[in-house]
N, C-alpha and C positions, 0 to 999 in steps of 0.2 A: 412426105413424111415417112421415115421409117419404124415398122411398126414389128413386134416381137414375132410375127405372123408375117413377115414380109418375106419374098424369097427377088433375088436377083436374076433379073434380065438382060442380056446382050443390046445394047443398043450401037445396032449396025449401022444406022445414020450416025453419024461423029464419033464413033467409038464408047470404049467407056463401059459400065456397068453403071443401071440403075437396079433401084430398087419398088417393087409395087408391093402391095398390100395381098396376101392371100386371102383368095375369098372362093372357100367351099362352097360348091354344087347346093344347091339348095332342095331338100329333101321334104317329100311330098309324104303325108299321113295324115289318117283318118285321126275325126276329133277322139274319137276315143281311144285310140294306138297312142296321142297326143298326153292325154290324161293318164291312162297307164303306167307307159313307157318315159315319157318328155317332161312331164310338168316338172316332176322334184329329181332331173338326171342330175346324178353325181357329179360329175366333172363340169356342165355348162350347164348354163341359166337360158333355157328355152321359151320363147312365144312361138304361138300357132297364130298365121296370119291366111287366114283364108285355107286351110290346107298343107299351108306350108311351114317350116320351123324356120325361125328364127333365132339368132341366138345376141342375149342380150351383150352389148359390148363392153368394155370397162372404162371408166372416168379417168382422167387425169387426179392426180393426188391434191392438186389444186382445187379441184371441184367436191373432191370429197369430202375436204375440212369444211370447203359451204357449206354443203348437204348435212354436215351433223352439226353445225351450229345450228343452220332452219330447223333440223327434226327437233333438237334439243329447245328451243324457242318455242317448237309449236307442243312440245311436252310442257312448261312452262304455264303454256295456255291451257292446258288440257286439265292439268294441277287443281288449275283456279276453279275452271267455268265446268266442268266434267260433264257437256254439252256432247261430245264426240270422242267415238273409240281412232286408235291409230292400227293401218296394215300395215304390215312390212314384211321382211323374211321373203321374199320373193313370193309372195300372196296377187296369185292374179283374178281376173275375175272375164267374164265369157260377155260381149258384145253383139247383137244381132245386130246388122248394120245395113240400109238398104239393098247394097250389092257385095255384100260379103258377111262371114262370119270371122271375127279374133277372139283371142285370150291374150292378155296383156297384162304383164305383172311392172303396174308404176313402181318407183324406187321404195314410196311407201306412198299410201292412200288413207285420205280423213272418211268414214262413216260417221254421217250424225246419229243423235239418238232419235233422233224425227224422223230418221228414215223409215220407210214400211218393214225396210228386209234387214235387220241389225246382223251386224257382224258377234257370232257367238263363240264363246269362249274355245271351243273346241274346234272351228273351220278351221281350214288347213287352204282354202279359196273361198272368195265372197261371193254368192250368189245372186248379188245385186250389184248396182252400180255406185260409183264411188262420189262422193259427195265435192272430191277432189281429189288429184292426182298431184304428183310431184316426180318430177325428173332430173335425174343429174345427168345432163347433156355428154357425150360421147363424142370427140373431137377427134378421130382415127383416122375418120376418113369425109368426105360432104357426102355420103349417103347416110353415112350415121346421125349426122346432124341432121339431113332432110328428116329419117324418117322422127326424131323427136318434133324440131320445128311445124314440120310441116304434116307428114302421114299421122303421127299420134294427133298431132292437133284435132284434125278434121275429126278423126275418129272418135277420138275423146267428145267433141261438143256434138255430132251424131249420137254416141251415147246417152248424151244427158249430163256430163259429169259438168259438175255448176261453176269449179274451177280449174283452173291448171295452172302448174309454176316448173318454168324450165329454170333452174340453176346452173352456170355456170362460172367459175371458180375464176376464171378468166375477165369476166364480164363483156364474153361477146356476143352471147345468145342469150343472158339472162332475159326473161320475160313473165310477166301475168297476166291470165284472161280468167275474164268473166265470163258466163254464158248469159245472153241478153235475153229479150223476151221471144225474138224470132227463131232462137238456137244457135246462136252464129257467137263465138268467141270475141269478144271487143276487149280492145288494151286496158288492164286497170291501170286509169290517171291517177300518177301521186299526187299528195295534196302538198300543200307549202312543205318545205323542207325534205323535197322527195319521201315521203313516207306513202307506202303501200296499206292498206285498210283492206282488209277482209270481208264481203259479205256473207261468204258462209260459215266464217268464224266468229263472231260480232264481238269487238274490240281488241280482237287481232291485230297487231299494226309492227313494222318494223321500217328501219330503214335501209336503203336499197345500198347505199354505202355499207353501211353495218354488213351485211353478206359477205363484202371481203375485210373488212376491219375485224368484225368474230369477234366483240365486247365480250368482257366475262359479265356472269352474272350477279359479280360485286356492283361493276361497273354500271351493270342494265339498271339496280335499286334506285338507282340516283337521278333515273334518267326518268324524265315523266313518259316520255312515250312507252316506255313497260312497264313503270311501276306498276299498272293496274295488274301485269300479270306474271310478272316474274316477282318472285317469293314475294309474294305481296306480305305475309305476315312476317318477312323476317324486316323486312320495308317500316311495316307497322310499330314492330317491338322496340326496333331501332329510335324511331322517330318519338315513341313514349317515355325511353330511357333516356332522350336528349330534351325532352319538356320535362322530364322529375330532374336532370341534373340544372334546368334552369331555374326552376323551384328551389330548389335546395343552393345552390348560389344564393338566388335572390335574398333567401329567409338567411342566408350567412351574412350578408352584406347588411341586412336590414339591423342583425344583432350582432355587428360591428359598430354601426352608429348609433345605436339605442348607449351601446358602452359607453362612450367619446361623449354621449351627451351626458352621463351621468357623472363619468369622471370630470366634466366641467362642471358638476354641481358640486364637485367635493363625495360624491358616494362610489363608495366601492363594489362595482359590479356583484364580487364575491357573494357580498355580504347581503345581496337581496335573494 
């Protein structure tokens, strides 16, 4: 794949010009040179991975309509239940981790209100760990997809974080995990109708289709699987304005044939 970072190679077996991926040296700094200097660099979106920086890669524009329909979905929920704050902004947060130390800023991260350590109005990084993580998978290159799939994974359920949701756009790494009782991430099983259910959201639910379909949220009111939490009250108001228009039918039709009766008796509606 050719990538805007690619620079061309000779290849002296068969001729030809290919093209690889450029991939900077990877640069070594202390956590605090990290937080300083790297956390909020202007030009690139930096992780500290043990000492070293990383730099976060960029999504396909495919994966990024998922991701803002999911964020806008789990706003949705947020709305309702106002159980949990949302990170984002490149908001990372610091990992001890048996044989390493990171900072790791997911695409956006759920904190509950239950958590010990709340996320407060003025952090700029969370000081605890995230209730749940989200990523929108990087398809550049198979080290970029390892390190989501597979290195954040580990990391992430070391940490503690309860969930995680790889998005992508494509739907060839989409995935959810739970963290079970031993710490070990297990697939969340959809239930009929492919639908995913939340346990650290509680009645969270979406369908794994819906990620690339991206319903609006006319369309979600109708749909029982969000009515609980997409605009529930315009859901509501709707549904009360369509029982008073049955009402008022009914009581029109009722004093349509009240008339026809009387007019078979010879009286003039009018005149009563």
């Amino acid at each position: 794949m050719t990538t805007p970072y690619a620079i061309e190679v000779k290849a002296y077996q068969g001729g030809g010009t290919t093209h690889v991926p450029y991939a900077p040296p990877k640069k070594q700094v202390t956590e605090a040179e990290y937080w300083e200097k790297y956390y909020d660099y202007p030009d690139k979106n930096y992780e500290w991975n043990n000492g070293f920086l990383e730099e976060k890669p960029v999504s396909e524009h495919v994966t990024y309509l998922t991701f803002v329909w999911f964020l806008e979905l789990v706003n949705h929920y947020l709305k309702t239940h106002s159980n949990a704050d949302l990170a984002g902004l490149e908001m990372g947060f610091r990992m001890v981790l048996s044989n390493k130390m990171n900072i790791r800023k997911p695409d956006f991260g759920v904190v509950l209100k239950s958590n010990p350590i709340p996320l407060l109005p003025h952090d700029s990084s969370y000081h605890g760990t995230f209730d749940m993580c989200i990523e929108a998978i990087s398809e550049s290159s198979a080290k970029e997809v390892t390190r989501d799939t597979v290195t954040k994974k580990a990391e992430y359920a070391q940490a503690g974080v309860k969930e995680y949701v790889i998005l992508d756009g494509n739907g060839n790494h989409t995935a959810f995990y739970h963290l079970n009782t031993n710490g070990i991430y297990v697939p969340v099983k959809p239930s009929k109708g492919d639908i995913i259910k939340s346990k650290v959201l509680p009645g969270f639910q979406f369908r794994i289709a819906d990620l690339y379909k991206k319903p609006s949220p006319e369309k979600m009111i109708e749909d029982p699987i969000y009515q609980g939490f997409v605009l529930p009250g315009y859901s509501e108001a709707k549904k009360a304005k369509q029982e008073a228009e049955k009402r008022a039918d009914k009581a029109e039709q009722q004093a349509k044939r009240l008339a026809a009766k009387l007019q078979e008796l010879g009286i003039n509606p009018e005149d009563i």
